[in-house]
C-alpha positions as a Markdown table, in Angstrom:
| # | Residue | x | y | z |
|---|---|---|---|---|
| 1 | Unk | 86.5 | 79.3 | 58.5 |
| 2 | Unk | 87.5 | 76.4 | 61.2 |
| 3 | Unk | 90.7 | 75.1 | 60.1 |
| 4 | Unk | 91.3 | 72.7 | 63.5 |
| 5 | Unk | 92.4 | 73.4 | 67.2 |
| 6 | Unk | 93.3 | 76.9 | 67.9 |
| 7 | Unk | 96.5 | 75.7 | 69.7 |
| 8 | Unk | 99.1 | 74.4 | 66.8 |
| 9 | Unk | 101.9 | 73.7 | 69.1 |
| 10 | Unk | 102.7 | 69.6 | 69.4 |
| 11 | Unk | 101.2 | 67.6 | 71.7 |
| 12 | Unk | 104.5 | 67.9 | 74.1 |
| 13 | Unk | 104.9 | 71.8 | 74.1 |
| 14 | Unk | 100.8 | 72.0 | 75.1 |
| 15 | Unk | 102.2 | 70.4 | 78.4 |
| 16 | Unk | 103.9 | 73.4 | 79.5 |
| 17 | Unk | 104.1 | 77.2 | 78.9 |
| 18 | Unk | 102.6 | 80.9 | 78.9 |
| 19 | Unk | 100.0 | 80.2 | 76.3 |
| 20 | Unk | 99.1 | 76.9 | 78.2 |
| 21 | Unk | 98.4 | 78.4 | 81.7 |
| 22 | Unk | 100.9 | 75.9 | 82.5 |
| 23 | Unk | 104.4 | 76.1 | 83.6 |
| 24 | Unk | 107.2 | 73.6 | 84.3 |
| 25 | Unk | 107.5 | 72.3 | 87.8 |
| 26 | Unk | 103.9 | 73.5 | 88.6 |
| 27 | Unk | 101.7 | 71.4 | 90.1 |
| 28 | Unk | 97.5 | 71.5 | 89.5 |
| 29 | Unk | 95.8 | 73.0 | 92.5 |
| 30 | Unk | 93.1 | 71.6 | 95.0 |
| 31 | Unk | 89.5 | 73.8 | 94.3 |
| 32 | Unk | 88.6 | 75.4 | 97.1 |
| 33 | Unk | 85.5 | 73.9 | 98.8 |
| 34 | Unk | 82.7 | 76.2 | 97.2 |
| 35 | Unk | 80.1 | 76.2 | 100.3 |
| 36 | Unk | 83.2 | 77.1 | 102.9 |
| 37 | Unk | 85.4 | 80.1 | 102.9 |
| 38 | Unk | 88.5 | 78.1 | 102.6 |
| 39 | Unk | 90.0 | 80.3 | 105.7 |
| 40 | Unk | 93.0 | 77.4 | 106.4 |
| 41 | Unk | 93.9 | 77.2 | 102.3 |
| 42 | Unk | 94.1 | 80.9 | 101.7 |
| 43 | Unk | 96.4 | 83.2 | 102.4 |
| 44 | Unk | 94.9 | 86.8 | 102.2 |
| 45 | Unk | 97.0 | 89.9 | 101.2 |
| 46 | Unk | 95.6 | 93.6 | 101.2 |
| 47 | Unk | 97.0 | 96.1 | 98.4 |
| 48 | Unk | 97.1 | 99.8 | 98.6 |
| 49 | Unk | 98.2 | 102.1 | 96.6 |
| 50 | Unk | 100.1 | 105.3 | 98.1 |
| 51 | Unk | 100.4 | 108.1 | 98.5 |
| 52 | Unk | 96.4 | 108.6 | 98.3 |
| 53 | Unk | 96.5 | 112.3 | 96.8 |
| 54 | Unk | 97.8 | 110.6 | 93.6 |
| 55 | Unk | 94.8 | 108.9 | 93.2 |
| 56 | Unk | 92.2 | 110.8 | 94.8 |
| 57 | Unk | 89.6 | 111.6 | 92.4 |
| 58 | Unk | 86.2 | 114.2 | 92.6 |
| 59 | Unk | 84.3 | 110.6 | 92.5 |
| 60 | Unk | 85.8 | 107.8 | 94.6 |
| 61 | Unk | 84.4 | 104.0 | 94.7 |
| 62 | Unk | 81.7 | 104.2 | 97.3 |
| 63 | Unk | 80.8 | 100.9 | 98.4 |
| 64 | Unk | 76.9 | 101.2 | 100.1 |
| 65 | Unk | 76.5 | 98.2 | 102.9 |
| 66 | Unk | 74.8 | 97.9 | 105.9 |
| 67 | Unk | 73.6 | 101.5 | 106.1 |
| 68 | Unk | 77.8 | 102.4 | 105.7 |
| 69 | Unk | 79.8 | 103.8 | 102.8 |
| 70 | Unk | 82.9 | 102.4 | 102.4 |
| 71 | Unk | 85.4 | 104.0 | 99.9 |
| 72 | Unk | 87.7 | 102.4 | 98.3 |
| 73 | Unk | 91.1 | 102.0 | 99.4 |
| 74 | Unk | 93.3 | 99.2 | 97.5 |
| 75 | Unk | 92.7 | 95.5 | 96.4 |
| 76 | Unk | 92.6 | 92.2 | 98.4 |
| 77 | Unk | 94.3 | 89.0 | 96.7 |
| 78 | Unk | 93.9 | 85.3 | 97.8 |
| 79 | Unk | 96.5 | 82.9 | 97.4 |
| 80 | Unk | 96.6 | 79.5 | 97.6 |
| 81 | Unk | 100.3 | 79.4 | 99.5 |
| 82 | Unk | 101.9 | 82.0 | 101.3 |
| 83 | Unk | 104.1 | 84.7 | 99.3 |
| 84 | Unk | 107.8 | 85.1 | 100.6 |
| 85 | Unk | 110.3 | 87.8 | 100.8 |
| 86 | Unk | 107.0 | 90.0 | 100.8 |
| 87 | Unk | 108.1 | 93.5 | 101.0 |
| 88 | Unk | 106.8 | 97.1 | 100.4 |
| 89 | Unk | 107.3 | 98.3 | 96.4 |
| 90 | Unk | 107.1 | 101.5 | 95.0 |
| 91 | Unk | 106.2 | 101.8 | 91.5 |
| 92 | Unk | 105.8 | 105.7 | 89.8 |
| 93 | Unk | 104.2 | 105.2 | 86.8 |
| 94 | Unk | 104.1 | 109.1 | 84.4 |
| 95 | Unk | 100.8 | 109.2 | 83.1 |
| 96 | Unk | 100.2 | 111.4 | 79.5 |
């Protein structure tokens, strides 16, 4: 049964907040240029996750390119300004 907009919330709490996407102070940002790879608008950060023998498995990712396998080895993330007071972070997370 359709009984209206999905979103009940008045017209000036959709402006802001976690179910909007939106959050005070933010400002919307610029696309990227989709025929260019954006390489002075990105920033580019590389993930890993250590130690490896945690997360060693019997069947890695195996990436097949260019007659190479490649396994894999962490996560890349784009952003569209630079991160600050980047550091290294250690999680342990008890699995079971």
């Amino acid at each position: 049964m359709n009984d209206g907009p999905l979103c009940k919330c008045s017209a000036k709490a959709r402006r802001t907040g976690i179910r909007h996407g939106i959050y005070p102070g933010e400002e919307p940002i610029k696309p990227c240029r989709p025929m260019s790879n954006n390489a002075g608008r990105l920033f580019h950060y590389r993930i890993t996750v250590s130690p490896p023998t945690n997360f060693l498995t019997d069947r890695p990712t195996v990436i097949e390119y260019d007659d190479h396998e490649y396994i894999f080895e962490g996560f890349s993330m784009f952003s569209h300004a630079p991160l600050t007071n980047v550091s290294t972070l250690s999680f342990i997370f008890r699995l079971g």
